[in-house]
Backbone as JSON, one array per atom type, in Angstrom:
{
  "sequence": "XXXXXXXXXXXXXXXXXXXXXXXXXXXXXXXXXXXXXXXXXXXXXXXXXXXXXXXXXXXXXXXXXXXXXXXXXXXXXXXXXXXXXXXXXXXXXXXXXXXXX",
  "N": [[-10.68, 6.41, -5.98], [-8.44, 7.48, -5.36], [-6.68, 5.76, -4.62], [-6.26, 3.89, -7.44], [-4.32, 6.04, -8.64], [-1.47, 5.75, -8.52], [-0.95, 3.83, -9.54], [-1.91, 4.44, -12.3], [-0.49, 6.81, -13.03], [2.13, 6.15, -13.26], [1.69, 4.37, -15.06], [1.41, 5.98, -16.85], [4.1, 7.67, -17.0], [5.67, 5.39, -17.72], [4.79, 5.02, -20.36], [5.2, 7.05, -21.56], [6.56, 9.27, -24.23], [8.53, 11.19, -26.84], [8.17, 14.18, -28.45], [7.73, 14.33, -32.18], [7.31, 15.98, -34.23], [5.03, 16.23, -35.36], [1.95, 17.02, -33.74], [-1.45, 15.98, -32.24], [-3.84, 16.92, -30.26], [-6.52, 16.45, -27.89], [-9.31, 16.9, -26.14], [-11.74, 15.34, -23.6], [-14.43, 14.29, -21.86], [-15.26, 13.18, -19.14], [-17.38, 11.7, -17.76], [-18.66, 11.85, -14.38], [-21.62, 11.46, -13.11], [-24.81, 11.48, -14.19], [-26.48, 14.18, -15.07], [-29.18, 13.87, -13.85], [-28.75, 12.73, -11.68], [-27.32, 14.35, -9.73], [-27.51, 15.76, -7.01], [-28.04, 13.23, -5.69], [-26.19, 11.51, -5.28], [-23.12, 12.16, -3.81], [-20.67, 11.79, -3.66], [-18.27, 12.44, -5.35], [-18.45, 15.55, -4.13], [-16.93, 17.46, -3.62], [-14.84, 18.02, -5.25], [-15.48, 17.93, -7.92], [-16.72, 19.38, -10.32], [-19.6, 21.32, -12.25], [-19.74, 21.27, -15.86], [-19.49, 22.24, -19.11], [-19.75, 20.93, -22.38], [-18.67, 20.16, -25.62], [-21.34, 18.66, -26.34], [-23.2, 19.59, -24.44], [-23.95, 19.87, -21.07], [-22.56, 18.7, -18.35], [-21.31, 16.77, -15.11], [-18.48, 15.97, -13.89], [-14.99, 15.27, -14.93], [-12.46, 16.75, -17.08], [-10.45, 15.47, -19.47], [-7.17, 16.52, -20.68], [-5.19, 15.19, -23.59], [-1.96, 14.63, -25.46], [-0.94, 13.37, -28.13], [2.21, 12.4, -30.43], [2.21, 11.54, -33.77], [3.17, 8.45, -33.82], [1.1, 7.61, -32.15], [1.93, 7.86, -29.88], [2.13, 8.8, -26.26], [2.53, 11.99, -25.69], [2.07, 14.12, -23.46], [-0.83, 14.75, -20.78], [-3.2, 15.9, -19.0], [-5.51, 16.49, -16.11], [-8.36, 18.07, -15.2], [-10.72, 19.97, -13.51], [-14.79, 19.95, -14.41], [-15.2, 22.45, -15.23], [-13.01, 24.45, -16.06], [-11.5, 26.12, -18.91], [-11.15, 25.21, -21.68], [-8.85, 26.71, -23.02], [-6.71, 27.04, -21.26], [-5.0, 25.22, -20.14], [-4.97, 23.32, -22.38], [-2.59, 25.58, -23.23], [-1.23, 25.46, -21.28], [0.04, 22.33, -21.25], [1.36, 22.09, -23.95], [3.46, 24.18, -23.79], [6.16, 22.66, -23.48], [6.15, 21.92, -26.08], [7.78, 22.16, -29.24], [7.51, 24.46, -31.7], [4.29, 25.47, -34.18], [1.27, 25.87, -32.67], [-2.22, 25.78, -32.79]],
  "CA": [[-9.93, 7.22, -6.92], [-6.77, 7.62, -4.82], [-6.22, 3.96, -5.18], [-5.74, 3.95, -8.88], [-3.91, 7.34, -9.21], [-0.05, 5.8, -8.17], [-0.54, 3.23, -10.91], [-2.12, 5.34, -13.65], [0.93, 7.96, -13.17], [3.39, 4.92, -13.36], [2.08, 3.6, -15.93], [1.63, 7.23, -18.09], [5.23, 7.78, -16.78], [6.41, 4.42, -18.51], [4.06, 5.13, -21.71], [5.17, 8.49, -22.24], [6.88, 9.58, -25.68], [9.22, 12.52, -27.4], [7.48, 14.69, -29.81], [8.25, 13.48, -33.52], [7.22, 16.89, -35.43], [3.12, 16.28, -35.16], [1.22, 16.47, -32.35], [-2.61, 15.74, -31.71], [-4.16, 17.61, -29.4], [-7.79, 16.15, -28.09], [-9.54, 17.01, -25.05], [-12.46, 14.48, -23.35], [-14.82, 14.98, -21.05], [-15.14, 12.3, -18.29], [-18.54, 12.07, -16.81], [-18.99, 11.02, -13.14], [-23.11, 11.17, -12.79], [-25.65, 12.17, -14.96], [-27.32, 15.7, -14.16], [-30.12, 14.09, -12.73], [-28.27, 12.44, -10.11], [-25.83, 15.13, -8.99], [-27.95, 15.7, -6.23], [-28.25, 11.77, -4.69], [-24.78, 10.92, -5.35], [-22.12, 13.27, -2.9], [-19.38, 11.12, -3.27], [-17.5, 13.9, -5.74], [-18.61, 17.17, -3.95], [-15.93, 18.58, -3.05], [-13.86, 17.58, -6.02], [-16.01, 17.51, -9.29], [-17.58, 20.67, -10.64], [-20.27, 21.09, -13.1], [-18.86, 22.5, -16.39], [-20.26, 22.61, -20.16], [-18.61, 20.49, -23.2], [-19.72, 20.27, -26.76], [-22.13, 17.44, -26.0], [-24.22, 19.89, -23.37], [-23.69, 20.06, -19.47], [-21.94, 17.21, -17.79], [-20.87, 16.89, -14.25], [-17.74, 15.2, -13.6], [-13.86, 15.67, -15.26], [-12.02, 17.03, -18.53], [-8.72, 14.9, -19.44], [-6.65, 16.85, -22.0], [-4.15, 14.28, -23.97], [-1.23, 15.53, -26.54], [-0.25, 12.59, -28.4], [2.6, 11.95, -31.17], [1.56, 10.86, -34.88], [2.88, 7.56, -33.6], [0.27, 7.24, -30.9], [3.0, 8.01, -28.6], [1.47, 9.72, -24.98], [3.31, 13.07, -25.12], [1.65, 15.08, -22.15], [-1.77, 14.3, -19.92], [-3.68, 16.77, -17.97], [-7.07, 15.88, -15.76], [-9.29, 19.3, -14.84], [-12.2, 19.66, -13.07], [-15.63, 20.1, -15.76], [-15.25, 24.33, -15.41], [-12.12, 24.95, -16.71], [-11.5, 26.58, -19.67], [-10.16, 24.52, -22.56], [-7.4, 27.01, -23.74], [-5.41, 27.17, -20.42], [-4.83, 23.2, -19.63], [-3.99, 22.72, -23.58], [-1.65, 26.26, -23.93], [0.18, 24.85, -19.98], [0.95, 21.25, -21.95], [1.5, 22.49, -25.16], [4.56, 24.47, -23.24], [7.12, 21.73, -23.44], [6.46, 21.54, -27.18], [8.32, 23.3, -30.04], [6.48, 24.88, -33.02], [3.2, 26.45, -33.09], [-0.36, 25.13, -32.24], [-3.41, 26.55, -32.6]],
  "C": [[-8.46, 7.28, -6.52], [-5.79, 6.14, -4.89], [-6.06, 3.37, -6.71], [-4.71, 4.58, -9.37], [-2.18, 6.78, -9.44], [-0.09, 5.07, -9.6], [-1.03, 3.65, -12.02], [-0.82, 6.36, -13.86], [1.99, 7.03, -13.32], [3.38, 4.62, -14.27], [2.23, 4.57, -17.44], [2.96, 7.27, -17.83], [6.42, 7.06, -17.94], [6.17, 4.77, -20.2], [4.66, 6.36, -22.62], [6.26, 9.09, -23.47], [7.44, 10.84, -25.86], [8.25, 13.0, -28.28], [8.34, 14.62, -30.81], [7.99, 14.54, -34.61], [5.71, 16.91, -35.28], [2.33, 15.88, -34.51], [0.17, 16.63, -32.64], [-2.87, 15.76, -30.69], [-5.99, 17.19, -29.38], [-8.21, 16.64, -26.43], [-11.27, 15.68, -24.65], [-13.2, 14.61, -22.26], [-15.19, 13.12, -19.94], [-16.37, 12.05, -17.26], [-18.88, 11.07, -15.25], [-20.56, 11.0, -12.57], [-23.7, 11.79, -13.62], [-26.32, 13.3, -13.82], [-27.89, 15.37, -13.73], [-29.88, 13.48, -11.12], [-27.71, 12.89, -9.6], [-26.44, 14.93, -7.38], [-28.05, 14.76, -4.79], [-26.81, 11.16, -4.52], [-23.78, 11.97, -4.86], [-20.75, 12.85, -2.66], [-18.2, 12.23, -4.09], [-17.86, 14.99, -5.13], [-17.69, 17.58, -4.19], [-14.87, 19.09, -4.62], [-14.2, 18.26, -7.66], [-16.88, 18.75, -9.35], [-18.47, 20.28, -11.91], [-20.0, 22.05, -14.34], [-20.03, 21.6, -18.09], [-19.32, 21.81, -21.81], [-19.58, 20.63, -24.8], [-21.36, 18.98, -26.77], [-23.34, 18.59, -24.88], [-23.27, 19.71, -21.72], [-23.18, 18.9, -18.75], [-21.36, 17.69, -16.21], [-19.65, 15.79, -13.87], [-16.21, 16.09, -14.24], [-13.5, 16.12, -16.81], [-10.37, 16.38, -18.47], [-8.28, 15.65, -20.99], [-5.05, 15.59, -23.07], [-3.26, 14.6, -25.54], [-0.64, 14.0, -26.84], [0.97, 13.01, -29.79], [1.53, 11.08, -32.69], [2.13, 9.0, -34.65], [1.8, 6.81, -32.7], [0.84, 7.21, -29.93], [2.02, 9.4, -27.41], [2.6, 11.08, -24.82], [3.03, 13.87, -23.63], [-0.11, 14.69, -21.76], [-2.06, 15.68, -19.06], [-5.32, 16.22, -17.74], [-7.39, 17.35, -14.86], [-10.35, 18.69, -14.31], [-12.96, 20.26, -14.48], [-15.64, 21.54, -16.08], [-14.14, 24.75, -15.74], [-11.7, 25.47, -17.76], [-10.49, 25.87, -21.18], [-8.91, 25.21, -23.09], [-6.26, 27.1, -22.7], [-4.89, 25.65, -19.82], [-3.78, 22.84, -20.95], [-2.8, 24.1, -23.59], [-0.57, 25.72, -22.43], [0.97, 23.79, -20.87], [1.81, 21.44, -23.07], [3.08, 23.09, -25.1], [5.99, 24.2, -24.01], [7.02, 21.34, -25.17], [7.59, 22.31, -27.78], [7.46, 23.46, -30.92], [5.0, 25.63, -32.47], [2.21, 25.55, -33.17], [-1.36, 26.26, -32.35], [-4.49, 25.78, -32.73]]
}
């Protein structure tokens, strides 16, 4: 994981976009083991919590992503699975103008 992270942030860095008036707001849930393997697989402990999405129970990450109506990358956030979807999107959301809901 730590061996990906410099060039994923480099390359969101490069990718990343002004807001244009209409943003899309999606959140995603990122699964690193199915429930029945949490148990056999310890390579996330420490890291990866077990959290609840519309899909049912998942153990692994939540990536929130604010794009532009061009498909432009405005803002990126990666949570652990227990976090609460309105405080990740109202942090990014921040740096916008206008309202959201």
């Amino acid at each position: 994981m730590q061996d990906i992270l410099v060039p994923l942030c480099s390359y969101l860095t490069h990718r990343q976009s002004r807001p244009t008036g209409i943003t899309f707001v999606d959140s995603s849930k990122i699964q690193v083991y199915h429930n029945l393997c949490i148990l056999r697989h310890q390579l996330f402990k420490d890291t990866v919590k077990q959290g609840k999405g519309t899909m049912g129970w998942f153990y692994g990450f939540k990536s929130y992503l604010i794009i532009n109506d061009q498909s432009g990358i405005i803002s990126i956030k990666v949570t652990t699975s227990n976090v609460d979807d309105r405080k990740p999107i109202s942090e990014t959301a921040e740096e916008l103008w206008g309202v959201y809901t």
